[in-house]
C-alpha positions as CSV (number, residue, x, y, z in Angstrom):
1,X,-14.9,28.3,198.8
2,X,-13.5,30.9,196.4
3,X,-11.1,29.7,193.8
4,X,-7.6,31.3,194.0
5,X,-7.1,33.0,190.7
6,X,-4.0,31.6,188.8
7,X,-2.5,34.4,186.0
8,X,0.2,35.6,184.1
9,X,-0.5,39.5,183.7
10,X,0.9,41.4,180.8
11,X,3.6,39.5,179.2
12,X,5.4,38.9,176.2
13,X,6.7,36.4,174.2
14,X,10.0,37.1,173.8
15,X,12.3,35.5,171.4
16,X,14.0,33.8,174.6
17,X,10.1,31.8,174.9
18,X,10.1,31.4,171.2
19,X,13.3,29.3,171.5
20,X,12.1,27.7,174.5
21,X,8.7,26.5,172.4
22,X,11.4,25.5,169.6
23,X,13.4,23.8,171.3
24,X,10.2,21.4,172.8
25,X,8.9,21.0,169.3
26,X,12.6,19.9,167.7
27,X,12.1,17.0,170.3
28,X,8.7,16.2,169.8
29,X,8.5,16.2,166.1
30,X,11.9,15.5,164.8
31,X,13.7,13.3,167.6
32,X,11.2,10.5,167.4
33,X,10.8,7.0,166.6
34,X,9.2,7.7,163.0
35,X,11.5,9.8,161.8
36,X,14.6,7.2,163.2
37,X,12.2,5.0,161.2
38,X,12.1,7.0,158.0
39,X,16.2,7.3,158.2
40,X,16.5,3.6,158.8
41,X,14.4,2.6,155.7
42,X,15.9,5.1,153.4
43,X,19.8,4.4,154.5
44,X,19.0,0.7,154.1
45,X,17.8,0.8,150.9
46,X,20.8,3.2,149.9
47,X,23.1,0.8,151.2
48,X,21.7,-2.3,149.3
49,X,21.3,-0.2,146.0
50,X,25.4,0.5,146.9
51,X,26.0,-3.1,147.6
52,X,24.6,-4.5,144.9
53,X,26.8,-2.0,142.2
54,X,29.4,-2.7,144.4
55,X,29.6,-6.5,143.8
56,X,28.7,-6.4,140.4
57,X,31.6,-4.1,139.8
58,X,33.7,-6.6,142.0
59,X,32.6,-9.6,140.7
60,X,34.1,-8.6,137.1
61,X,37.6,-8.8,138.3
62,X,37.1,-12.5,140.5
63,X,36.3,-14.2,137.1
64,X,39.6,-12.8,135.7
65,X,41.9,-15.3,134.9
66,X,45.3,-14.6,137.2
67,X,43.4,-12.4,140.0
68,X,43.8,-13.4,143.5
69,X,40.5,-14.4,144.7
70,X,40.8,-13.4,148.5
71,X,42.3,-9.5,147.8
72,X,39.5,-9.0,145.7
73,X,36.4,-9.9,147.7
74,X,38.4,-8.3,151.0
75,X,38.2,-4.8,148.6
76,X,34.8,-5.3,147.6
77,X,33.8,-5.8,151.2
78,X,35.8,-2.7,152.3
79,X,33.7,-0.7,149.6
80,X,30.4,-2.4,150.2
81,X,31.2,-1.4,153.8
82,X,31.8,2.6,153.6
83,X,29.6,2.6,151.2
84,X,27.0,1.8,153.4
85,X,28.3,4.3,156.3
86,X,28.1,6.5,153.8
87,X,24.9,6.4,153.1
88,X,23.8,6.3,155.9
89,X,25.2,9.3,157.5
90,X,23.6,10.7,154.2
91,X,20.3,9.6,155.2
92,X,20.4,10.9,158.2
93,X,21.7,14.5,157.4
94,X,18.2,15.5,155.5
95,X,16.2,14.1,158.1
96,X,17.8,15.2,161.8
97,X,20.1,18.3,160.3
98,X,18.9,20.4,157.3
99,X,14.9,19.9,158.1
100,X,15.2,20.9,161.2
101,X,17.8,23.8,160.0
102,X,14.9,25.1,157.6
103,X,12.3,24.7,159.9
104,X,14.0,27.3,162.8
105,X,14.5,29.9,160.2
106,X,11.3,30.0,158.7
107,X,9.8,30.4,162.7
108,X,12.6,32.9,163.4
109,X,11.0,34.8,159.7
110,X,7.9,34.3,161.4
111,X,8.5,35.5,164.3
112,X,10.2,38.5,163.6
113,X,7.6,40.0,160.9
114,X,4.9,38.7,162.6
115,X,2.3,40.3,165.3
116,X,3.4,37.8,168.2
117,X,5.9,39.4,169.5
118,X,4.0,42.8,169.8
119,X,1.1,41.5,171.6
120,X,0.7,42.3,175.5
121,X,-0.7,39.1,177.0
122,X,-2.6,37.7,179.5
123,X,-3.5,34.0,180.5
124,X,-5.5,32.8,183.4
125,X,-6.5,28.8,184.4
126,X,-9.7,27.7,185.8
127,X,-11.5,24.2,186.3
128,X,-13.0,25.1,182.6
129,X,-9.8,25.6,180.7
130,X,-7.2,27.7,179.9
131,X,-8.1,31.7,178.7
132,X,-5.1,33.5,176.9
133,X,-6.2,37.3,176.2
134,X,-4.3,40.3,174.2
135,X,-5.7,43.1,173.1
136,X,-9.6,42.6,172.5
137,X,-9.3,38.9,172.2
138,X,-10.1,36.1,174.5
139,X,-10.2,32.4,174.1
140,X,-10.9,29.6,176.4
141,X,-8.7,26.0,175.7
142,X,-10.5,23.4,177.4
143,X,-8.1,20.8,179.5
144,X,-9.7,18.0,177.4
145,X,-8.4,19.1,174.4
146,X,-4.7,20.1,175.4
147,X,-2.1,18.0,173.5
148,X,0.3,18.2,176.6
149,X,2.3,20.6,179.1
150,X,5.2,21.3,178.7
151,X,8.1,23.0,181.4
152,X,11.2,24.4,180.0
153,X,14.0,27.0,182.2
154,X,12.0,29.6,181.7
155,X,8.7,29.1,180.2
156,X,5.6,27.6,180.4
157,X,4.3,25.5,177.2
158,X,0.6,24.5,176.7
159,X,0.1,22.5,173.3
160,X,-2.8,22.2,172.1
161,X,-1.5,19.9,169.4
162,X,1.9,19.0,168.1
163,X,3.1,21.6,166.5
164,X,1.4,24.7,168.2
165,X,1.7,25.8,171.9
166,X,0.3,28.4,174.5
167,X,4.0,30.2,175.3
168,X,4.1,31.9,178.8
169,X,7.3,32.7,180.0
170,X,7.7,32.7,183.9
171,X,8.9,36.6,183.9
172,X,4.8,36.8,183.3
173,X,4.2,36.3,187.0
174,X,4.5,37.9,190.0
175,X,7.2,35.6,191.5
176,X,8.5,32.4,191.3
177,X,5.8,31.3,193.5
178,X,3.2,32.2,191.5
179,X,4.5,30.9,189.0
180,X,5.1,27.3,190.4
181,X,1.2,27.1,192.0
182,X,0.2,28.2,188.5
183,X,1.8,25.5,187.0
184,X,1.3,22.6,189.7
185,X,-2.9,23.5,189.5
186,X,-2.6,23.6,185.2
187,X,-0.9,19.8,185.6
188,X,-3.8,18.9,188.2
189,X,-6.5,20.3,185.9
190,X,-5.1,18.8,182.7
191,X,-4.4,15.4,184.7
192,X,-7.7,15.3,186.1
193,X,-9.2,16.3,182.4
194,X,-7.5,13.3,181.2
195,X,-8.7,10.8,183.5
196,X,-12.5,12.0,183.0
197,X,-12.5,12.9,186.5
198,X,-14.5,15.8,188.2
199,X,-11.9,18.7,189.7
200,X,-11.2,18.7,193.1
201,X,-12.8,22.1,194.6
């Protein structure tokens, strides 16, 4: 039986896609547990740096002769307390805000100077693999070796590891049906690729 032929015809990425791609990245590389890890670690060991100044400083004015005991250690606890919400909204601002900040506008740089967004493209999935085409190039992405698939609004996102990704947008095909069997056979294929199992003809 002949295979239907699933493809995106001359399309491009637009900077609509790009964000699309973005936007799946952010979440895959920045919104995990390691990075909730890496905060964690670094706000804890602010905070006991803080605490320990803190009570030092503190514990100066208990062994004063006349000094309430009880006003003392509730101020020090105050302090030790802010302190440590302090640093560990501080913690977190490098990690989930200004990385992630720098990292969109050096794509958007990218993106904008680069050859991407020029580039007429064409992408077509069999039993082998994925082939993406634009002017005289062509390459073939196995299903074995895709990271993951990816559906967004608009676009269609193959990765072929973390941090880089096949971008198609939907406006590539001919209607939204197309576009939908296209996808439903890529997730078969890639499925099916994963599990070692031979396609279904």
């Amino acid at each position: 039986m002949t295979e239907i032929v699933h493809q995106a015809i001359g399309y491009r990425i637009t900077f609509e896609t790009f964000n699309d791609f973005f936007g799946a990245w952010l979440k895959r590389n920045f919104f995990t547990r390691r990075r909730l890890v890496i905060a964690l670690v670094l706000s804890i060991g602010l905070m006991v740096a803080t605490a320990v100044v803190s009570w030092k400083m503190y514990a100066e004015l208990l062994i004063l002769p006349n000094t309430p005991l009880w006003p003392n250690i509730l101020i020090a606890g105050v302090m030790i307390v802010v302190a440590l919400l302090l640093y560990f909204v501080l913690a977190i601002i490098p990690v989930y805000i200004f990385s992630p900040i720098l990292s969109y506008l050096w794509l958007v740089v990218t993106f904008a100077i680069g050859p991407v967004r020029k580039r007429v493209n064409s992408a077509e999935i069999s039993q082998q693999g994925i082939s993406k085409s634009y002017e005289q190039h062509n390459h073939i992405t196995p299903w074995n070796v895709v990271y993951d698939l990816v559906e967004t609004k608009k676009s269609f996102l193959i990765f072929t590891n973390r941090n880089c990704a096949m971008m198609i947008p939907k406006a590539g095909f001919a209607s939204s049906e197309q576009a939908k069997a296209f996808w439903s056979t890529a997730q078969n294929y890639w499925q099916q690729a994963r599990t070692n199992t031979p396609p279904i003809s």
